[in-house]
N, C-alpha and C positions, 0 to 999 in steps of 0.2 A: 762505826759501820756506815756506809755509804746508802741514802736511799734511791734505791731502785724503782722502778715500774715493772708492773708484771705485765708480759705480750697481752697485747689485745685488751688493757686497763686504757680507760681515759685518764690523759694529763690534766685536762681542761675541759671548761664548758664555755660557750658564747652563752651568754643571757642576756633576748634582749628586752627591753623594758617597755616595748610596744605592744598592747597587744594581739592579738593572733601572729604574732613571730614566732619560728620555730628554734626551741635549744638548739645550738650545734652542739655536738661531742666531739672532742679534738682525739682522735683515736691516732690519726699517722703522726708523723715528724713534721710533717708539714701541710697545712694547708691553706687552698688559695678559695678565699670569701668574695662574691658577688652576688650581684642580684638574683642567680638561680638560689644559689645557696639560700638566702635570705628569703627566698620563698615571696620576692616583690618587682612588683614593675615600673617602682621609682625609678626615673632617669636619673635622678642625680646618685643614683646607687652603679656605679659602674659595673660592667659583668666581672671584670676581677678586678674590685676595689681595695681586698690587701691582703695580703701573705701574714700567716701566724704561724709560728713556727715551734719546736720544741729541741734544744740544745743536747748533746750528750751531758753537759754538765747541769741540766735538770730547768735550766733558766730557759723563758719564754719569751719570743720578741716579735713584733709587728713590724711591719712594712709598708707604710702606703701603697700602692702602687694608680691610686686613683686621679680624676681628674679634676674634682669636688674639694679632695678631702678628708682627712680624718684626723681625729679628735684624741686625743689622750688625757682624761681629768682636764677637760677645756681649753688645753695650748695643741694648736696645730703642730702634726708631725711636717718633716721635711721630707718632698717625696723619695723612696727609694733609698732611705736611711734607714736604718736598723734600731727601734728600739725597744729594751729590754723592759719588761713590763712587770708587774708586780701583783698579787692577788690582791683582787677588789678593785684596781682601779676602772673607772668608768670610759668605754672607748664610744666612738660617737662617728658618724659616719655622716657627712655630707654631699 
């Protein structure tokens, strides 16, 4: 049996480990994280710092799309590369 998502279930959550940040709830297919999202007025937080996205085939993956940075379990991503992420790992935003 294949697992499914029921409409309008979250896939996912952003958690971030700072405090006063706000949960995301990943509810669409795709979404694009910046500094609105993050509820910050860090610069080095890009307005869309990176694409998370959710696959038909159930797999999740990130995207930099920043100018800073981001972090995946401590090794920088390549911008505008696609990659597929794993539960629990630690993503990091510069």
């Amino acid at each position: 049996m294949e697992d499914t998502i029921a409409p309008n279930a979250p896939w996912g959550w952003l958690q971030p480990l700072v405090p006063n940040m706000t949960v995301i709830t990943l509810l669409e297919a795709e979404h694009r994280i910046g500094r609105t999202e993050l509820h910050t007025g860090r610069k080095a937080i890009s307005k869309q710092h990176l694409t998370v996205a959710h696959g038909a085939d159930g797999r999740a993956q990130l995207i930099d799309t920043s100018t800073n940075g981001t972090f995946v379990n401590g090794m920088r991503l390549l911008r505008n590369e696609p990659r597929q992420l794993v539960h629990g790992e630690g993503i990091t935003l510069l």
